[in-house]
C-alpha positions as CSV (number, residue, x, y, z in Angstrom):
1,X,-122.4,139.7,-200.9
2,X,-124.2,136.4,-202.1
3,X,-126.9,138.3,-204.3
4,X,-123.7,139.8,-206.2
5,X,-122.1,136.3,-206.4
6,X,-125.0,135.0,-207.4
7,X,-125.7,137.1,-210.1
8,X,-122.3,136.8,-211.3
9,X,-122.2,133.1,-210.7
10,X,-125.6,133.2,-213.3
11,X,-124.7,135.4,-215.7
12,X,-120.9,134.2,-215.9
13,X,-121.9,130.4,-216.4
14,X,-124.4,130.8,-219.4
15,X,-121.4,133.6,-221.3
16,X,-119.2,131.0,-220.8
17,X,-121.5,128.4,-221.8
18,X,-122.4,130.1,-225.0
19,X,-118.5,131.0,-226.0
20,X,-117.2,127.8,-226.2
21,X,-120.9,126.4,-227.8
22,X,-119.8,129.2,-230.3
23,X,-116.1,128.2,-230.6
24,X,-116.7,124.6,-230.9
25,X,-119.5,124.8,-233.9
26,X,-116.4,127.6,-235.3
27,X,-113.8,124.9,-235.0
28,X,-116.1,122.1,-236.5
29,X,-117.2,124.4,-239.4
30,X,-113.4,125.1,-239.8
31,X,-112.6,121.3,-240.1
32,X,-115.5,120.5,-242.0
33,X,-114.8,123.4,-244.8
34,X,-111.0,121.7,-244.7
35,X,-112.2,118.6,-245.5
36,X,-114.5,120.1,-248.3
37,X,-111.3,121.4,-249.6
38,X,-109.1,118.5,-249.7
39,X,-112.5,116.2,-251.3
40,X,-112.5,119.3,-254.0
41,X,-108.4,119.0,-254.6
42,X,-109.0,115.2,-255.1
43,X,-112.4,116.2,-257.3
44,X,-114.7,114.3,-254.6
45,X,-118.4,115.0,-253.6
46,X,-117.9,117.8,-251.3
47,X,-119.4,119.8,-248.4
48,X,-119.4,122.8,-251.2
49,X,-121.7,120.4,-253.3
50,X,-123.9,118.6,-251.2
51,X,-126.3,116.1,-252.2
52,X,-129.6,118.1,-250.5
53,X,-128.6,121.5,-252.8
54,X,-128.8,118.5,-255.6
55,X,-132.5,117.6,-254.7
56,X,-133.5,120.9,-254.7
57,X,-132.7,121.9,-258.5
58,X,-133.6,120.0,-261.4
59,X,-132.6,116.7,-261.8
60,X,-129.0,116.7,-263.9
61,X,-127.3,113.5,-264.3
62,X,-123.7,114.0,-265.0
């Protein structure tokens, strides 16, 4: 009975592990894109429009 337990015990705890790694970097995302939203309503830089996509094209100064 404690091979079984075991075995659950490690394959249980990295699932777990990984779901709410997964759900967290979801609900970050999710906040972040909300803020990108509300900068693009108020016609700030944004997270659509970041700075690093910028210094990968040609240089445009607006």
């Amino acid at each position: 009975m404690g091979d079984s337990e075991t075995v659950l015990i490690g394959v249980l705890v990295p699932v777990v592990a990984v779901g709410l790694a997964v759900l967290g970097l979801f609900f970050l995302a999710r906040q972040k894109a909300t803020a990108g939203l509300v900068s693009v309503v108020y016609g700030q830089f944004t997270l659509f429009h970041p700075s690093w996509l910028l210094d990968l094209a040609p240089a445009q100064h607006y």
